[in-house]
N, C-alpha and C positions, 0 to 999 in steps of 0.2 A: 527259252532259258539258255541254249545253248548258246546263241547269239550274246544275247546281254555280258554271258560270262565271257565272250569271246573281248566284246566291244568295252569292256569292264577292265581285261587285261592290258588291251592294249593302249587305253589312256593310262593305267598306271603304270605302264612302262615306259611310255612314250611322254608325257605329259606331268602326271602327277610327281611320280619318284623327280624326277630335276628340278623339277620347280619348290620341290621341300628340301631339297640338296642346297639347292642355292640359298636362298631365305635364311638354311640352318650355318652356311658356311660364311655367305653375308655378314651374319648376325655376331660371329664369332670373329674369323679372320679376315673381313674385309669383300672389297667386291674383284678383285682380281683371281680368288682364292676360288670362291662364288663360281665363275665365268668357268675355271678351269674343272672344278666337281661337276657343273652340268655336262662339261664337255667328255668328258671322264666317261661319267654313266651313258650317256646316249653310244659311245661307241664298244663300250662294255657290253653292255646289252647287245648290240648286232654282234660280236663277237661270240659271247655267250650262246647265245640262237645259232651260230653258224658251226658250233662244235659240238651241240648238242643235236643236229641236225634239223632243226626247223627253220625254217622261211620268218628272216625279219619280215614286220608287217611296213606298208606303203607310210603309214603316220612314222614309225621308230625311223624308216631310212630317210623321208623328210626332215621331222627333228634334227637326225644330225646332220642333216647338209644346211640348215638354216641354221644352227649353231656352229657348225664350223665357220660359213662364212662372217656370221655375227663377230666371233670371235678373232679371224684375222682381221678383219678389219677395225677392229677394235683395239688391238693390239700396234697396229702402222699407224692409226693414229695415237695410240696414248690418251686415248678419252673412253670411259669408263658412262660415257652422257650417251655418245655415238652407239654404242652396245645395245643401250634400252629402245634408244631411237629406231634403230631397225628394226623390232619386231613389230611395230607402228609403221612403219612402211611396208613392208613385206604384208601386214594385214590388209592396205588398202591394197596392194598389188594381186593379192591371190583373193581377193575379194571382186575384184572388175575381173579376174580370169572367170571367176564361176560366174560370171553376171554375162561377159562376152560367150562360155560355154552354152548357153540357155541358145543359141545361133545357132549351134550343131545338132546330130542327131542322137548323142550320148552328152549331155550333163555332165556337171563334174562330179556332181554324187555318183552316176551309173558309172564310171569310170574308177570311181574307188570300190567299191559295193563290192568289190570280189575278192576284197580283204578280210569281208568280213560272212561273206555267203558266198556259197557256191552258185555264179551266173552263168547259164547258157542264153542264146539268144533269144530260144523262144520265150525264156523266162523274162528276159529283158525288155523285150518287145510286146508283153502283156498291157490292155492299155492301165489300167491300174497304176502298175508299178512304174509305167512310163511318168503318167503324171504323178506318183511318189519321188521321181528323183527330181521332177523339175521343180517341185514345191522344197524339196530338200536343200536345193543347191540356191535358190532364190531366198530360203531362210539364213541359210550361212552367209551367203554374200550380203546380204543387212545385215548379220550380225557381227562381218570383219568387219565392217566398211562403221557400224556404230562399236567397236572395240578400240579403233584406228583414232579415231574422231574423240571417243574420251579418255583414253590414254596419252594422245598427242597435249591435249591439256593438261593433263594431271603430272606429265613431266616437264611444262613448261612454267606451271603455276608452283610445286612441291618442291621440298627438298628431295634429294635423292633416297635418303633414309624412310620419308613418308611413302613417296611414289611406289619403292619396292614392296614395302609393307603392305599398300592398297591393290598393286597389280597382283603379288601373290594369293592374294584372298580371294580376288573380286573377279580375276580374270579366270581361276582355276575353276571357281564356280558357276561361272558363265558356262565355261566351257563343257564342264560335268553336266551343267543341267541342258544343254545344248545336243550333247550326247545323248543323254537319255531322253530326250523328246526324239531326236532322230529316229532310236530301237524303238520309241512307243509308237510311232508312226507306221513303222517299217512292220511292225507286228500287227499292227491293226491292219494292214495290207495282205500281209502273211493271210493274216487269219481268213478275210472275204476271197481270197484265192486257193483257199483250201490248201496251205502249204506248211500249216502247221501240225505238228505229229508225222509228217511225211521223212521218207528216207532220206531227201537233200535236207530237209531244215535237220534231223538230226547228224547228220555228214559236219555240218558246220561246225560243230565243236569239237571234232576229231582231228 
């Protein structure tokens, strides 16, 4: 449970809250307005974390470096088309990352995993959870690389008014239910390793 509420918070901070920010601000003042409220909250948010003294998490400090750059580039060119288009890029690009990580001896899931649980090596090195991260990171990478693939259509085929409409829906929920198969997984692993009810799985929510 600890976990979920962990990995619960930080898609809504990381993922959910800007993506309803923009849609809400799109919808109203436009998409330059949009661009600037995402970029707002994601740096609000590490602010926020950093005065109240907790550790942004690895997803919120991504967010806004892929939103910053979204955004100046966005801006040098004056295309508001460029903006969308790169988060379609960057999905195929950090999708061949986790698909080339499968090569090393850490995964790109066991490389983030300590955002959201407390990893030592022996834990890591467990064969279990070894082959949990690599099925983890082999899921993600189909599912940048098919997010990349139907998005790059739906902004080439759409209007821009449709396009946003359908990625804030489709893609939010992708990603949510993506998440939580990740925790269903990771718990079902927990659990055949007896690491549920223990000191570390409760540490996680602390």
């Amino acid at each position: 449970m600890a976990v979920i509420q962990r990995v619960s918070l930080s898609l809504l901070i990381a993922v959910v809250a800007p993506a309803v920010l923009f849609y809400g601000f799109f919808a109203i003042a436009g998409v330059w307005t949009a661009i600037a409220a995402a970029l707002v909250w994601s740096y609000g948010a590490i602010a926020w974390r950093a005065v109240t003294g907790r550790r942004a998490s690895g997803l919120l400090i991504l967010a806004a470096i892929l939103l910053t750059g979204r955004t100046a580039l966005s801006v040098v060119a004056d295309s508001p088309w460029l903006y969308f288009l790169q988060p379609i890029i960057s999905d195929g690009v950090v999708a061949v990352l986790f698909l080339l990580s499968l090569a090393s001896a850490r995964p790109m899931v066991a490389r983030l995993a300590g955002d959201f649980y407390p990893m030592d090596h022996e834990l890591a090195a467990r064969p279990r959870v070894r082959r949990l991260f690599r099925n983890l990171t082999i899921m993600w990478a189909v599912l940048g690389l098919a997010k990349a693939a139907a998005m790059l259509w739906l902004l080439q085929s759409q209007t821009l008014g449709t396009f946003v409409l359908v990625k804030s829906i489709s893609m939010l929920a992708v990603n949510v239910l993506a998440a939580f198969a990740t925790v269903g997984l990771a718990a079902f692993v927990a659990r055949k390793e007896g690491l549920l009810g223990s000191p570390r799985w409760v540490l996680a929510g602390t």
